[in-house]
DRENZASE-553939 format. One line per 4 residues: their letters; for each residue x, y, z of C-alpha. Coordinates in Angstrom, 3 decimals. Layout:
A> X,Y,Z ~ ... $
END
This chain:
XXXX> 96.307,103.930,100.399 ~ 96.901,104.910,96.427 ~ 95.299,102.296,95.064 ~ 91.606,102.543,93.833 $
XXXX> 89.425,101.838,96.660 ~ 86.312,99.705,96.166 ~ 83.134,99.919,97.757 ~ 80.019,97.789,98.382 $
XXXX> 76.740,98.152,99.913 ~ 74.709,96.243,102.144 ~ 74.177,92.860,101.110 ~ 70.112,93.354,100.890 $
XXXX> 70.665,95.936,98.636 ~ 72.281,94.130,96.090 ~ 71.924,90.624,94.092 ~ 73.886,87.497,96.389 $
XXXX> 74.240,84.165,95.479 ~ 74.364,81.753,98.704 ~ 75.895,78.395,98.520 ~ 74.497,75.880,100.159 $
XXXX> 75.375,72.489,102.460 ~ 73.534,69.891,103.161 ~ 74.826,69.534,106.415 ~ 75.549,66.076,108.491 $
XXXX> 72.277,66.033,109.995 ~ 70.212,66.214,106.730 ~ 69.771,70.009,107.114 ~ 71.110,73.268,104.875 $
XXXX> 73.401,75.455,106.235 ~ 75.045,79.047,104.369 ~ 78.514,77.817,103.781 ~ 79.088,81.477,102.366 $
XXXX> 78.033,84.321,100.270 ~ 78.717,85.255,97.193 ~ 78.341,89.329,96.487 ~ 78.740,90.856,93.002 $
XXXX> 78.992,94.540,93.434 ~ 78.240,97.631,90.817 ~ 81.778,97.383,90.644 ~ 82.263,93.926,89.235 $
XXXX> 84.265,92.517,92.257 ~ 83.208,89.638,93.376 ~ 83.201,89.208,96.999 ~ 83.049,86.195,99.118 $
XXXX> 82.014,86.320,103.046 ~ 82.973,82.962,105.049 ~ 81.230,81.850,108.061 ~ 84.002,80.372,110.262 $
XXXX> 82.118,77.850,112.251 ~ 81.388,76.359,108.647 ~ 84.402,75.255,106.845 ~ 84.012,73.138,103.955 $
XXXX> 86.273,70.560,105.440 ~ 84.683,67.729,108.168 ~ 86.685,66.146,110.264 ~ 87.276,63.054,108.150 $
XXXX> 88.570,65.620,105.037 ~ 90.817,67.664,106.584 ~ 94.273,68.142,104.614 ~ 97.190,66.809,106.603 $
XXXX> 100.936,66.674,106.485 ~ 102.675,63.786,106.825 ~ 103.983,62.648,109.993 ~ 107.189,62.470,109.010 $
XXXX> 108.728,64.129,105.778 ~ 108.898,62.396,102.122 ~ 112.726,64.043,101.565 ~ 114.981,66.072,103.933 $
XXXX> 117.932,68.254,102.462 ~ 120.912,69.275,104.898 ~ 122.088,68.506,108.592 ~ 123.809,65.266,107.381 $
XXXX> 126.900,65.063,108.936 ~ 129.806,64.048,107.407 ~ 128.322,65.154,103.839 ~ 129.804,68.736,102.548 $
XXXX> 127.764,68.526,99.987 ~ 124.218,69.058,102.208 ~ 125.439,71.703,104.411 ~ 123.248,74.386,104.586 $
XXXX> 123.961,77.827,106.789 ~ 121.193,80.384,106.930 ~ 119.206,78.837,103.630 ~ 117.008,81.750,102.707 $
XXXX> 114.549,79.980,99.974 ~ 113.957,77.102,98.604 ~ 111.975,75.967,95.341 ~ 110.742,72.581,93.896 $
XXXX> 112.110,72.690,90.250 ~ 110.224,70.940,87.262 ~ 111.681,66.970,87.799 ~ 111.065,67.206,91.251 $
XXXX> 114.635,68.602,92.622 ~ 115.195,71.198,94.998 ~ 117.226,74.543,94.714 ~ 118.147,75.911,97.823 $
XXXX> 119.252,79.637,98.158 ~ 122.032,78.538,100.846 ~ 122.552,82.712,101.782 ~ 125.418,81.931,104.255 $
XXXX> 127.666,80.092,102.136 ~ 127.231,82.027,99.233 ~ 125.608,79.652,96.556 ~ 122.984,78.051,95.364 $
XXXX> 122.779,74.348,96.160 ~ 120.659,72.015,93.613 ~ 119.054,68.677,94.761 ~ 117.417,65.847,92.796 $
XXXX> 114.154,64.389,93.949 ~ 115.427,62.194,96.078 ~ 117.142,64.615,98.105 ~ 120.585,63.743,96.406 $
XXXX> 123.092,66.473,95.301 ~ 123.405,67.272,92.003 ~ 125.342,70.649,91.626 ~ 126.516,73.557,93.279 $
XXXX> 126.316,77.056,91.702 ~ 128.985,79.581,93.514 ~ 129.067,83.159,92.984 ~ 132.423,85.192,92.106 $
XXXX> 133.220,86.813,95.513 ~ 134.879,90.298,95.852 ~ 136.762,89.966,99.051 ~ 137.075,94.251,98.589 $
XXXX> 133.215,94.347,99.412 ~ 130.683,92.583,101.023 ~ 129.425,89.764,99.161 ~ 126.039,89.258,97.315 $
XXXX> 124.427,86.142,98.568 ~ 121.138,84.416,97.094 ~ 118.315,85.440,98.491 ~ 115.403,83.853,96.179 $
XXXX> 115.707,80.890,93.266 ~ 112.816,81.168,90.750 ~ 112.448,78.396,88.357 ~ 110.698,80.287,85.100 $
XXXX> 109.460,78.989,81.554 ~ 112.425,77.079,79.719 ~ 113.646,75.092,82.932 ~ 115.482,77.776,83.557 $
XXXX> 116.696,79.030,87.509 ~ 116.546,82.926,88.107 ~ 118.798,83.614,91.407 ~ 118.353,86.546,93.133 $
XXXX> 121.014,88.320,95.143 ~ 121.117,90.698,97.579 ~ 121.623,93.984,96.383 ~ 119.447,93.207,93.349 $
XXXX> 122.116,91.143,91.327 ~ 119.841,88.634,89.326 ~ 121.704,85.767,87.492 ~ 120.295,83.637,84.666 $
XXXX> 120.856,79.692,84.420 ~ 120.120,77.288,82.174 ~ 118.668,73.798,82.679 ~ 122.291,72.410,82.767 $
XXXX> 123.083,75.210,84.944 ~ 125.437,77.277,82.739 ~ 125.408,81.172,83.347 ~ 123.275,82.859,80.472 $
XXXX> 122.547,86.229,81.861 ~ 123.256,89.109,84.487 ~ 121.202,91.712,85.222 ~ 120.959,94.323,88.334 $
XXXX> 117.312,95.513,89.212 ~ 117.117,99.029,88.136 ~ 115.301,100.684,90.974 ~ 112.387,103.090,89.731 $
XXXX> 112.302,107.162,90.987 ~ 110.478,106.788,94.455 ~ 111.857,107.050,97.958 ~ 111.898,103.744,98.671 $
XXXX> 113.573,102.758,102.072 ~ 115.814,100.399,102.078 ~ 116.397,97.874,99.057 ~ 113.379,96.089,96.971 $
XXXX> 112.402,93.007,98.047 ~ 111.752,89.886,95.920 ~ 108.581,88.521,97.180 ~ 107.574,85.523,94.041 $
XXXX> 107.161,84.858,90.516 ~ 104.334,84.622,88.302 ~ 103.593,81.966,85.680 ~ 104.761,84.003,82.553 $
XXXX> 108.341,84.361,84.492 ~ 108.157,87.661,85.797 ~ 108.968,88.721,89.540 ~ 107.158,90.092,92.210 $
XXXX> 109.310,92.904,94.017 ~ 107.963,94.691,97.089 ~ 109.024,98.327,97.656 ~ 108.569,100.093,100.846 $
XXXX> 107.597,103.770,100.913 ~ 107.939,105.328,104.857 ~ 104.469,107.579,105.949 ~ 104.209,111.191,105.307 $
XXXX> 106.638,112.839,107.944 ~ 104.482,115.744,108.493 ~ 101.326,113.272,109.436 ~ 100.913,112.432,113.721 $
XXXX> 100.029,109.425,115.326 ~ 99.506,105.860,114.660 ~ 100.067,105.725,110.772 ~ 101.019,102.765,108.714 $
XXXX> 103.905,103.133,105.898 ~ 103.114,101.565,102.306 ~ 104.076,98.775,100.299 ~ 104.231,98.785,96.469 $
XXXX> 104.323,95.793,94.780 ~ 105.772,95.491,91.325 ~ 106.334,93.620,88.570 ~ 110.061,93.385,86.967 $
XXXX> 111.285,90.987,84.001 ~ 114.273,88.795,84.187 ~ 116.150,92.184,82.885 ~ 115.816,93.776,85.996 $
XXXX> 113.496,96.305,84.929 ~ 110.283,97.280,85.766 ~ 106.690,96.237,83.900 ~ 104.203,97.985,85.969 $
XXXX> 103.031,98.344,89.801 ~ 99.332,96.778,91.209 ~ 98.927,100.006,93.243 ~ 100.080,100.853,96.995 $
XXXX> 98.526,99.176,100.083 ~ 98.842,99.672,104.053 ~ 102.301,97.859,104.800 ~ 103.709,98.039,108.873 $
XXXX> 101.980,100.019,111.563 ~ 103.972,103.178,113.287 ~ 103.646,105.704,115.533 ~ 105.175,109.271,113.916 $
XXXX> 107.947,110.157,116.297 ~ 110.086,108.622,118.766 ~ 107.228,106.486,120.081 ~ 106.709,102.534,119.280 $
XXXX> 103.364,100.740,118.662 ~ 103.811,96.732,119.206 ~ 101.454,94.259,117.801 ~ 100.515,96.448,114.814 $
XXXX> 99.341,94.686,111.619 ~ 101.497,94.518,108.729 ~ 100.581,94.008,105.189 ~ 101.799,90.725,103.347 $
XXXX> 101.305,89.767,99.704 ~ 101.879,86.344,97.631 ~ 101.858,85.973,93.834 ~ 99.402,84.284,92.037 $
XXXX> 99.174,83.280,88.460 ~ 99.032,86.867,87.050 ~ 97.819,88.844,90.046 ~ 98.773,88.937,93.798 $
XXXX> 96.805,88.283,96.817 ~ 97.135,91.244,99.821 ~ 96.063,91.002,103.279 ~ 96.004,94.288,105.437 $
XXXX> 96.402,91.640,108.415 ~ 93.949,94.035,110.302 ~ 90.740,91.708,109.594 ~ 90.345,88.082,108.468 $
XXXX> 89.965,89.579,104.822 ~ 92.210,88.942,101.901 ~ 92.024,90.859,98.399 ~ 92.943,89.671,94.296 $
XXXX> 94.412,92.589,92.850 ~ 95.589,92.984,89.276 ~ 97.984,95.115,87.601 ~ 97.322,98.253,87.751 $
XXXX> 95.206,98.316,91.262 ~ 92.239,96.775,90.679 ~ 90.051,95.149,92.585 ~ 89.302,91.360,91.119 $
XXXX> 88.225,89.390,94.394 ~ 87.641,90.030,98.265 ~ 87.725,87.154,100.462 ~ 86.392,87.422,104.233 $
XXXX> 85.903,85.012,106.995 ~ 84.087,86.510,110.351 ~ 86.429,85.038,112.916 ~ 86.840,87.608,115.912 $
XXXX> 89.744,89.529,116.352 ~ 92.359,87.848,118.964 ~ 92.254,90.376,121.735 ~ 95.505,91.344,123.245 $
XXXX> 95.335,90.438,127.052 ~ 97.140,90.855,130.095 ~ 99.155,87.565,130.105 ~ 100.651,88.536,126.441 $
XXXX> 101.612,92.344,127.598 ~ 103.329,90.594,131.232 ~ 105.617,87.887,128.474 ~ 106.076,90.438,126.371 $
XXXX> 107.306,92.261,128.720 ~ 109.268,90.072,130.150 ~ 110.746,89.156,126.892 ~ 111.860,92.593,125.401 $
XXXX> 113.182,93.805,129.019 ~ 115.380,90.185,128.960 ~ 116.666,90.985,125.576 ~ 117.622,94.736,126.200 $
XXXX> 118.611,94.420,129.287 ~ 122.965,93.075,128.212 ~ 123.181,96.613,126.274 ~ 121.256,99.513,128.345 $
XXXX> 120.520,97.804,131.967 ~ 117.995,96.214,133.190 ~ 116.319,99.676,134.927 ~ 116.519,101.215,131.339 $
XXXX> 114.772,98.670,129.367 ~ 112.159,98.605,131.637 ~ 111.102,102.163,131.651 ~ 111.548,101.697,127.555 $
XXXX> 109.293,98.744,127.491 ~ 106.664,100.341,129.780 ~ 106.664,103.510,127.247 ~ 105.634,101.431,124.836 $
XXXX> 102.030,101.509,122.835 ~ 99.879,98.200,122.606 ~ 97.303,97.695,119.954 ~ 94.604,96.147,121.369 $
XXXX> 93.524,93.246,119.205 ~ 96.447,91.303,117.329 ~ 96.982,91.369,113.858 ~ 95.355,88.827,111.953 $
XXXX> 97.802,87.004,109.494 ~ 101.577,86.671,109.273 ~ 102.060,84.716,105.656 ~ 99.771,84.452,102.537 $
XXXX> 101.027,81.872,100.058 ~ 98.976,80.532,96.887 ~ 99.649,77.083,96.042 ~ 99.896,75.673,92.421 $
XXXX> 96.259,74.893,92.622 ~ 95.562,78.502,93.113 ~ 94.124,77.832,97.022 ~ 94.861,80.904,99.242 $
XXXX> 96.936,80.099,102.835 ~ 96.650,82.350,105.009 ~ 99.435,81.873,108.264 ~ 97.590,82.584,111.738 $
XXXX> 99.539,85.144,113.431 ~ 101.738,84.551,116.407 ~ 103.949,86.967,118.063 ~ 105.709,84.640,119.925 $
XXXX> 107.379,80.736,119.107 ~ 106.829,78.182,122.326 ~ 107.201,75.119,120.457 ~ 103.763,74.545,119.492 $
XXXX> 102.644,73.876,115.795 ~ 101.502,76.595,113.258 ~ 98.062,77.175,112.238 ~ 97.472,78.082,108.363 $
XXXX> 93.609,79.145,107.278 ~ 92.999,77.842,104.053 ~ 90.721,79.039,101.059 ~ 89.836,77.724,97.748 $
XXXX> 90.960,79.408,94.486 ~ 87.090,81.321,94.245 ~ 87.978,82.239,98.081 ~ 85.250,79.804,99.605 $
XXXX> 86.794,78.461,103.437 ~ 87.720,75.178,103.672 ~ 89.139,74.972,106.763 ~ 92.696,74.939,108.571 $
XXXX> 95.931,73.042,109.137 ~ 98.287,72.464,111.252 ~ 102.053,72.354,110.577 ~ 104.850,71.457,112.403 $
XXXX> 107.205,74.082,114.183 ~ 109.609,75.625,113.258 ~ 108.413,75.087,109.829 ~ 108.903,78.339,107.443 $
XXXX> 107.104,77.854,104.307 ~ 108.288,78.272,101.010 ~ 106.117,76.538,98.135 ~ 102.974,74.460,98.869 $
XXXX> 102.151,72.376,95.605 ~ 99.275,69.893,94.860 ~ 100.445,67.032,97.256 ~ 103.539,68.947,98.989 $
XXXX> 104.888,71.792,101.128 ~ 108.073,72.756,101.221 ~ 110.020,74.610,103.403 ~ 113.247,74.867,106.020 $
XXXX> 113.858,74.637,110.058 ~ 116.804,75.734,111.699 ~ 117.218,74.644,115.372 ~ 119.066,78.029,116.056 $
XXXX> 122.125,76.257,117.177 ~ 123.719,75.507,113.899 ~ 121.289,72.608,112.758 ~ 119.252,73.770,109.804 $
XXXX> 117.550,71.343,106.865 ~ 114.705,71.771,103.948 ~ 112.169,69.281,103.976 ~ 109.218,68.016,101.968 $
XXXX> 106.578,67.224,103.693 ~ 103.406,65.363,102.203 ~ 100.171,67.105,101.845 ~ 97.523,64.496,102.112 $
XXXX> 93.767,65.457,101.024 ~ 91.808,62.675,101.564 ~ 88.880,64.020,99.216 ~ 89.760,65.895,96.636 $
XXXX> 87.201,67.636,95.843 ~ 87.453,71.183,97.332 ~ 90.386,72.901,96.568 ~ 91.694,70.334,94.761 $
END
């Protein structure tokens, strides 16, 4: 990992602060401790059997959502195909990066269309498609489009600018990814560096996440972190963690996914804030290796035989605890969500762990499948299902809090 490392000693040996609960019986309870290393990184352990949150103050969704964009038939206007982000703009519309029709669709607050912003096609070469809309200072919409095209519109939607992200000197596989936007307007872009090829074993490539301006250049990096788990060769490790990052204000959050521990970095690389909750590791057990198994074989079977995807599947390398988040996203209150990983969709609802902007626990919930989350604001979350047969919409689902209190 390149970027500064920080350490801390054992919490006797240094000052704490613990917060405490009255709890319902009249008793105190540690909700968690506070550590401020030599360092000046302030570190926050979470006891998981004590989330902030009772019963009674629980965040919620609503059971049904506020406003639903797309699958109306009938209505050209809300088609969406293969919608790849979505943001809540300033009056309360939604832009949609609709990837599969080439264009970005704009909604008003009550779901209504308001515009559609196409893209000149060149039928000579494959097309670049929206992959992320960014609302920034001035009511203005960034799009950005695959192959690092990034387009400039103003609040009436009129083309002011076009840009391609200039790619810095590193051997970077495949193309930067857009992964958010801070408050001053700036982007988040991921790059992907592969491990060294003359390491063996399990090793895990690297992620570096960057800053760019609207220009399509870049500011400065926050360092390089553990990104997806690999085995060097022709061997393949399943359930490794992978790393996943979120923007905040000015910094980013980063999760290892390898423990139930979350990190503030600023530019630069350093250190701000480490968040940890002492949940167990989910074990990997016998009855997820037999429907793995019986999933991958399935799959591979229609292009190498069943015989040959079997003896490929049983070559295989497990990890023996899952990794521990799939999703961090901070919310415009500056709370940290943390997605619950799942290597596998049956139907059954997500789980998102939840933290307060200082990185106390407040507790989890539950949203509906096959939710994918885009924005979560004060007293909203947004995001988009697809039914994988052709039926895909963006909703906006509630977010009730029924004390405000913690977390806001």
């Amino acid at each position: 990992m390149g970027a500064p490392t920080v350490r801390w000693r054992v919490a006797a040996a240094v000052p704490l602060l613990v917060v405490l609960a009255a709890s319902c019986g009249g008793g105190v309870t540690r909700e968690a401790t506070i550590v401020l290393d030599s360092a000046g990184v302030t570190i926050v352990d979470n006891d998981d059997a004590q989330p902030a949150w009772t019963l009674e103050t629980t965040w919620r969704l609503s059971p049904r959502p506020r406003i639903q964009v797309g699958n109306q038939p009938g209505n050209p206007d809300q088609m969406l195909y293969r919608a790849a982000h979505t943001r809540r703009l300033s009056d309360g519309g939604i832009a949609v990066a609709n990837g599969g029709m080439g264009d970005v669709r704009v909604f008003d607050a009550g779901g209504y269309h308001v515009t559609t912003i196409g893209f000149v096609l060149d039928p000579t070469v494959e097309a670049p498609r929206p992959q992320r809309v960014y609302p920034i200072p001035g009511d203005s919409l960034l799009v950005y489009l695959t192959g690092g095209g990034l387009s400039l519109w103003d609040p009436q939607y009129r083309l002011r600018r076009e840009s391609q992200i200039v790619t810095p000197e590193a051997p970077f596989e495949g193309e930067l990814e857009p992964a958010g936007v801070f408050d001053d307007g700036t982007m988040l872009i991921l790059g992907r560096l592969p491990p060294d090829a003359a390491l063996t074993g399990l090793q895990r490539s690297t992620m570096r996440p960057m800053r760019f301006g609207a220009d399509g250049r870049m500011i400065d990096s926050f360092g390089d972190f553990p990104d997806e788990t690999e085995i060097m060769g022709d061997e393949v490790h399943v359930f490794g963690p992978t790393g996943h990052v979120a923007a905040a204000d000015s910094t980013i959050w980063y999760t290892s996914s390898e423990t139930y521990e979350l990190r503030e970095i600023a530019r630069g690389g350093r250190t701000l804030r480490i968040v940890r909750l002492d949940r167990p590791l989910p074990p990997v057990t016998g009855a997820d290796l037999g429907a793995f198994r019986v999933a991958a074989v399935r799959q591979m079977s229609d292009d190498v035989g069943k015989e040959a995807a079997e003896a490929t599947v049983d070559s295989y390398e497990y990890a023996e605890v899952f990794p521990t988040f799939g999703q961090v996203v901070i919310d415009e209150l500056g709370n940290i969500w943390a997605l619950d990983y799942r290597w596998f969709d049956m139907g059954s609802d997500f789980r998102w762990t939840v933290f307060d902007h200082e990185g106390r626990y407040l507790g989890q919930v539950v949203m509906p499948y096959p939710l994918t989350v885009h924005q979560i604001g004060a007293d909203y979350v947004l995001g988009h299902m697809s039914n994988g047969r052709g039926g895909e919409a963006v909703y906006i689902y509630g977010l009730n809090k029924p004390e405000a209190g913690a977390g806001g």
